[in-house]
C-alpha positions as CSV (number, residue, x, y, z in Angstrom):
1,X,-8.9,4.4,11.9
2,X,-8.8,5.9,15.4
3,X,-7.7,9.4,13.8
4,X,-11.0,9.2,12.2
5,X,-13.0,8.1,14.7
6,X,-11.9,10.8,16.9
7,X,-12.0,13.3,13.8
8,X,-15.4,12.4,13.0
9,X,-17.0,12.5,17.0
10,X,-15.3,16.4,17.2
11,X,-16.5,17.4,13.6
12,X,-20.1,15.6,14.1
13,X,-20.0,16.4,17.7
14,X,-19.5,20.0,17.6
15,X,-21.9,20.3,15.3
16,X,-24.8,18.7,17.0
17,X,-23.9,21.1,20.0
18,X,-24.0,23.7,17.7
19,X,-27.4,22.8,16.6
20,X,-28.8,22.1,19.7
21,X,-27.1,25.7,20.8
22,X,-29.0,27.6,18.2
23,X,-32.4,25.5,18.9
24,X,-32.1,26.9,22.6
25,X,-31.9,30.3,21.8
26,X,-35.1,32.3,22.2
27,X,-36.9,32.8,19.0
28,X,-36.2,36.9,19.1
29,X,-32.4,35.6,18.9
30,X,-33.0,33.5,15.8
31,X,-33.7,30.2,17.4
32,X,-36.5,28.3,17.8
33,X,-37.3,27.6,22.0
34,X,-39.9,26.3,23.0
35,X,-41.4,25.6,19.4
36,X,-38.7,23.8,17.6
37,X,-39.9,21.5,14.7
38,X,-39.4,17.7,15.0
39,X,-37.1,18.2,12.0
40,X,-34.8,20.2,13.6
41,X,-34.9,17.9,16.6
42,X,-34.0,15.0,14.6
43,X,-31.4,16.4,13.1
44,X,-29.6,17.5,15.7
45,X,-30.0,14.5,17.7
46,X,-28.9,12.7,14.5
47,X,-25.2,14.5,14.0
48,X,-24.7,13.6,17.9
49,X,-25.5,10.0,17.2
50,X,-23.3,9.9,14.6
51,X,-20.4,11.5,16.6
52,X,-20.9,9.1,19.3
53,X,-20.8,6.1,16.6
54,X,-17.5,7.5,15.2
55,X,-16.2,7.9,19.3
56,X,-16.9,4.2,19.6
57,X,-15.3,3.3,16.3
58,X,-12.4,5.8,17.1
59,X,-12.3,3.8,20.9
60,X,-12.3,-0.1,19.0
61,X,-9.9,0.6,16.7
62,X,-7.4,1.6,19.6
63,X,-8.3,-1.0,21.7
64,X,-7.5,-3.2,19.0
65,X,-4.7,-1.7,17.9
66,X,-3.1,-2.0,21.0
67,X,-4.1,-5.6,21.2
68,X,-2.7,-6.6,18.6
69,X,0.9,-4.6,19.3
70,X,1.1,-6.2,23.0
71,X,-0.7,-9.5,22.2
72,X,0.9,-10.6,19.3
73,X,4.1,-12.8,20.0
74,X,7.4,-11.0,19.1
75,X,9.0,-12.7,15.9
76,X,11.7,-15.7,16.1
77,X,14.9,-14.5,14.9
78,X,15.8,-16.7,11.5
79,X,18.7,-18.9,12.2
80,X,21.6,-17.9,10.3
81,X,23.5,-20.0,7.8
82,X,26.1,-22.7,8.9
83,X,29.6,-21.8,7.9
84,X,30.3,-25.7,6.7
85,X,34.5,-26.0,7.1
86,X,36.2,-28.9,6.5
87,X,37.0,-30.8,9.6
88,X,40.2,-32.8,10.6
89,X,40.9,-35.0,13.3
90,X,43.7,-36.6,14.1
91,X,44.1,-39.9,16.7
92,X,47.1,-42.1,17.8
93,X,46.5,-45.5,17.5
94,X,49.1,-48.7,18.9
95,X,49.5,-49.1,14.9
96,X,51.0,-45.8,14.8
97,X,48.6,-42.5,13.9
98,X,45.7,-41.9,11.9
99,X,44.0,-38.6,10.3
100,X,41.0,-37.8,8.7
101,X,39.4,-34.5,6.8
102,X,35.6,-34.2,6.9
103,X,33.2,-31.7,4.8
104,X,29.4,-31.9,5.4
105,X,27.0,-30.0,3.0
């Protein structure tokens, strides 16, 4: 979304410059200065609105991009499985000695 934010203020953008470039221009130079038409005014002040619309949009989606990369809390690593081995334990008791084998599951 920022690509075309940024896309759209350079495409819009130069083009509103270029209107505004051509309105300047004396009218023996095919332009229009001093007696431009409202229309071609408007016009030209309405591609550089929309180029600095798309800059903002370009700007926010950044902004939030990066806000979500450094904001967002890094991911738990999932706990593996338990290996579940049998168990034996052996004690010596005054009787004599005593052993076990355990399994959990």
């Amino acid at each position: 979304m920022a690509a075309v934010g940024l896309a759209g203020f350079i495409g819009f953008g130069l083009a509103g410059k270029g209107a505004v470039d051509d309105m300047r221009k004396p009218v023996t130079e095919g332009g229009c200065a001093p007696t431009c038409s409202q229309d071609q005014v408007d016009a030209a002040k309405t591609k550089l609105l929309i180029g600095d619309i798309a800059l903002g949009v370009g700007i926010g989606a950044l902004a939030g991009a990066f806000a979500v990369y450094f904001l967002t809390p890094p991911e738990e690593p999932k706990p593996t499985a338990r290996v579940h081995a049998p168990r034996f334990n052996a004690a010596a008791t005054p009787e004599g000695a005593r052993a076990s084998v355990s399994l959990t599951f």
